[in-house]
N, C-alpha and C positions, 0 to 999 in steps of 0.2 A: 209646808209642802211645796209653795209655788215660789218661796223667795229664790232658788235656786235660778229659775230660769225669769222670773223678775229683775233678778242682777244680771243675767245673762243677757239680757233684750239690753237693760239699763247701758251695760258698756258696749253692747254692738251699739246704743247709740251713740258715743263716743265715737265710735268707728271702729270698734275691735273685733277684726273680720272674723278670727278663730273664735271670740262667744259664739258669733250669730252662728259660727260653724256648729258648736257646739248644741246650739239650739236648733236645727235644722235637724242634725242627728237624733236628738231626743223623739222629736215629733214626726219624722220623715214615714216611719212605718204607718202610725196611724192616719196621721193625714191621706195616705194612698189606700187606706183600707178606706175612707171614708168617699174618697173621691170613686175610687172602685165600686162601690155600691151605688153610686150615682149615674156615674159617667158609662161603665161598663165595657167600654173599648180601651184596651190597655194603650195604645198609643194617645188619647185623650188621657186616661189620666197621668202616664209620664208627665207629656204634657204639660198640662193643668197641677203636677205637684210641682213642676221645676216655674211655672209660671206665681203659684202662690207664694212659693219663698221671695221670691223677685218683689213680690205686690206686697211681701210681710217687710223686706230691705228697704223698701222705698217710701213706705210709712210706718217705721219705728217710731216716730215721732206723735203719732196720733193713739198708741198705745198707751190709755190712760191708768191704765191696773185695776178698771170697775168689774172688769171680769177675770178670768183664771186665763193666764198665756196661752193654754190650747184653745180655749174656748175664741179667741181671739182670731186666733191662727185659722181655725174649724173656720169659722166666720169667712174671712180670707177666700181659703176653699171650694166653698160651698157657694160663693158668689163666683167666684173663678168659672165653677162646674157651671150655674145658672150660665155666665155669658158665654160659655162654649155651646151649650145646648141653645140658645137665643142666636147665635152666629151659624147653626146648621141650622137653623128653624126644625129640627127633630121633636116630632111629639111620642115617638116612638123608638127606643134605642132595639138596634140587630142583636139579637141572641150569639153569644160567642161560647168557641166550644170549648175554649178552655174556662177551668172551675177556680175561680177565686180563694188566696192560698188559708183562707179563715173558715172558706166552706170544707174544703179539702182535707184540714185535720180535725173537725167537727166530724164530717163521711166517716173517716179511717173507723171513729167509737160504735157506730151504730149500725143494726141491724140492715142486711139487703132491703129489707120492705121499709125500714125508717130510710136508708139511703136514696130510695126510689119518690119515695115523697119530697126527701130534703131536694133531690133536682128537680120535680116537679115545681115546688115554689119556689126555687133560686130564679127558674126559667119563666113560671108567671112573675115577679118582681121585677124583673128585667125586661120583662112586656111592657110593663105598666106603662102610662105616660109619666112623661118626667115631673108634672105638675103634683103628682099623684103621689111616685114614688120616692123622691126626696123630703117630703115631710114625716115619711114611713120609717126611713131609713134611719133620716136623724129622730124620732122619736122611740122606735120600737128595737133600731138594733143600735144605734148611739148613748143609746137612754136617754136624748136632751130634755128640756121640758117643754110644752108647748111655748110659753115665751119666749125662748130661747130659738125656737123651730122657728116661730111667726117671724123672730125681727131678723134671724141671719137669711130669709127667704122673703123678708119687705111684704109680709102678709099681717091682717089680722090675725090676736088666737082665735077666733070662731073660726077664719078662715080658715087656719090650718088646722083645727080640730075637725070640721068637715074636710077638709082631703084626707087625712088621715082616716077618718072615720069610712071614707068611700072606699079608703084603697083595702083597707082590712076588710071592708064587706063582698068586696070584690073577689077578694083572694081566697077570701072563706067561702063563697058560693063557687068559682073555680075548681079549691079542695077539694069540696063537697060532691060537685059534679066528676071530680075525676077518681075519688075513692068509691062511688056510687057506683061509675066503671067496672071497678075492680072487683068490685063485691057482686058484680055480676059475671063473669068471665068462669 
C-alpha cells in the first residue's frame, strides 16, 4: 500500500523534483483538512501546508520508513500548525464563517436539526483552546492513536488522553447545555 510513495520520497531523495511533485499531490488535500481542523484561518493553513511541504523537502533524509509516509508528513503538519499557533501566542482560534469543505458535504446529507447541531460543535471545536483541540482532532476525527497523538504533539499518552478526555467532556456538557436550550424553547 505505502511502497508507492516510499519510492516516491526515495527518489525525491535523489533529487527527482516531479516524485516529491508527485507526493505532494497525493497528500496535499489531506494534509489541509488536517491543518484546517487545527489552525482554522484559511490563510494559516495555506500557509502552514505550503510551509510543511518545504519542512517534508528539506528533511527527506530523516525519513526512516518506521511509519506510513502520511503519518510522517501529518507529523510535519501538525508541528508546523503547533509553531504557528506558539508564534501568535493564541490560546483561542477566531470562529470563521466560512464552513470547512468536509463539513460542508457531511451538511448537504442531514437533517436541518442535525445541520444545526453539526455548526453548533464545528463552532465549539473551533472555540476550544488549541492545547485541547488538536489532540481531539488528530484522535477523534484523524482516527490517530493516542501514541501517535502524544509524540507528533511532544506530550505524554496520559497527557494527551487527559486533553482529549477534557476536550470531549467539554463539548459534551456544551451540547448538552445547548440541546437543553432547545428543548426548551
Amino acid at each position: 500500500m505505502h511502497e508507492r510513495e516510499v519510492l516516491l520520497l526515495a527518489r525525491a531523495r535523489e533529487g527527482d523534483l516531479d516524485a516529491f511533485a508527485e507526493f505532494v499531490r497525493l497528500f496535499e488535500r489531506r494534509v489541509r483538512a488536517v491543518l484546517g481542523r487545527i489552525l482554522t484561518d484559511e490563510r494559516d493553513v495555506d500557509e502552514a501546508a505550503q510551509d510543511t511541504f518545504v519542512q517534508a523537502w528539506r528533511n527527506l533524509e530523516r525519513f526512516r520508513g518506521d511509519a506510513a509516509p502520511f503519518t510522517w508528513l501529518y507529523r510535519i503538519a501538525v508541528n508546523e500548525a503547533l509553531q504557528r499557533t506558539r508564534r501568535k501566542k493564541l490560546d483561542v482560534q477566531p470562529l470563521d464563517d466560512s464552513e470547512p469543505e468536509h463539513l460542508a458535504a457531511a451538511a448537504a446529507d442531514v437533517e436541518a436539526a442535525d445541520r444545526e447541531a453539526l455548526d453548533f460543535l464545528t463552532a465549539r471545536l473551533r472555540a476550544l483552546p488549541f492545547e485541547m483541540r488538536a489532540p481531539l482532532v488528530l484522535r477523534d476525527i484523524e482516527g490517530w492513536s493516542y501514541e501517535d497523538v502524544a509524540e507528533a504533539l511532544e506530550l505524554s499518552v496520559p497527557a494527551a488522553k487527559s486533553r482529549i478526555h477534557r476536550a470531549r467532556l467539554q463539548l459534551g456538557r456544551e451540547y448538552g447545555a445547548w440541546r437543553g436550550e432547545l428543548e426548551d424553547m
